[in-house]
N, C-alpha and C positions, 0 to 999 in steps of 0.2 A: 726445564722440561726434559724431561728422558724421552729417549727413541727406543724401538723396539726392532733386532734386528733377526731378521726368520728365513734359514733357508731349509727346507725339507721337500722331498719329491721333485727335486730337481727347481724349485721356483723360491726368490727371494723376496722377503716381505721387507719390505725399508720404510725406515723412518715414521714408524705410527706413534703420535704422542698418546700419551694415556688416556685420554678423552677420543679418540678417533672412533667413528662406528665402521668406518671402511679406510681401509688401507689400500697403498697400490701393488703389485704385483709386478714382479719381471724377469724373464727366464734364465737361466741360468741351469751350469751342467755338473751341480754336486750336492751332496745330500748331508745336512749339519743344520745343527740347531746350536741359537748363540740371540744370548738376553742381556742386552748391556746393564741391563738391573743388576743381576747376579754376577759379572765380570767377563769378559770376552772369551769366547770361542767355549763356553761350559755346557759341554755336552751333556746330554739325559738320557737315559737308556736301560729298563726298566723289563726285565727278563720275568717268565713265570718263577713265583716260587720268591724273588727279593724281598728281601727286609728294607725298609727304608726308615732313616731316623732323622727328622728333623729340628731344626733349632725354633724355637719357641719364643724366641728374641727378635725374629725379623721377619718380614713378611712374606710370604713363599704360597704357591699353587703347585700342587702335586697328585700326580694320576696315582693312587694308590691300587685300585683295581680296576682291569679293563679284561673286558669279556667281547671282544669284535664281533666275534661269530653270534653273538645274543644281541648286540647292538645295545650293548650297557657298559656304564665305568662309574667307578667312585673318584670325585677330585677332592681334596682337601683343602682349606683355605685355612693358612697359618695366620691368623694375627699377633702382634705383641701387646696393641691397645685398642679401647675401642676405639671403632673408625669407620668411615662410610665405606664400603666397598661396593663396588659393581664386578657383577663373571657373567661374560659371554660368550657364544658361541660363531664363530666365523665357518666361513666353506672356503676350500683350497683360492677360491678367486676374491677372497678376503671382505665380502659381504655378511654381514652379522645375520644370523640365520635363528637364533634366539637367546634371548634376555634369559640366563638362569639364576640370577641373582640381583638384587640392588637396593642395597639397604644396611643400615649399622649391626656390623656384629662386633660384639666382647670380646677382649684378648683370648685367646686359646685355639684349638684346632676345631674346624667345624667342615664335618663332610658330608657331599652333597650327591645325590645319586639323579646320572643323567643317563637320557633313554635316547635312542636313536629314534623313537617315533615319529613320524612325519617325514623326516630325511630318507634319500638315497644314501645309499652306504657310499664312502667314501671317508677320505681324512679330513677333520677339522681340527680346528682350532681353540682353546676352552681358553680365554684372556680375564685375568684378574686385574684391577686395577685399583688404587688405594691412593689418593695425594697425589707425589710424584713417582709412586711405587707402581708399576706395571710388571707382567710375567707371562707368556703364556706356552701352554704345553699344547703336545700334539695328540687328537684323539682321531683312534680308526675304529667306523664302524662297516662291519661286512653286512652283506644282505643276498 
């Protein structure tokens, strides 16, 4: 089982196995993101205007566009085969806030357009999970 390790806004996420709907949380004084999926300490950082190219071979969750101020983002979901995937969405104190996926998709890239509706603005979490494949990116929505 893989663990999933998250620190952003100053709090770190430890040890969520892929199947977790809540994670614990615990303070801490720096700001880094780090997926032991993809290899330790691999930062993300996703500037207006990036190109981003992904591999098509492995499984991967990517913010390709985020709009804070609209309280909208597009994520992408890389698969390489078909596979059950679940994507969900957490809040900074690691409670699942809603289900935006869960169900078999076909290899290739499929992207998903998530709305701030219902939520206070603030950072979450969009968590993909596939096997023993987990990922998750950081989503900010302002309000």
């Amino acid at each position: 089982m893989k663990a999933l390790f998250l620190v952003v806004a100053g709090l770190l996420v430890l040890g969520a196995p892929a199947h977790a709907d809540v994670v614990s949380v615990e303070a801490l004084g720096s700001v880094a993101y780090t997926d032991v999926t993809t290899g330790p300490f691999a930062d993300v950082e996703v500037g207006a205007g990036a190109q981003m190219v992904f591999d098509a071979g492995q499984f991967s969750l990517n913010v390709v566009e985020a709009h804070p101020r609209q309280g909208t983002a597009v994520l992408q979901r890389v698969v390489p085969e078909r596979a059950q995937v679940a994507l969900a969405m957490f809040n900074i104190s690691g409670r699942k806030v809603r289900t935006l996926f869960d169900g078999e998709l076909d290899p290739g890239e499929h992207d998903i357009a998530v709305s701030s509706d219902g939520l206070p603005g603030g950072v979450y979490f969009a968590r993909m999970a596939s096997g023993d494949f987990a990922q998750t990116r950081r989503v900010v929505f302002l309000k």
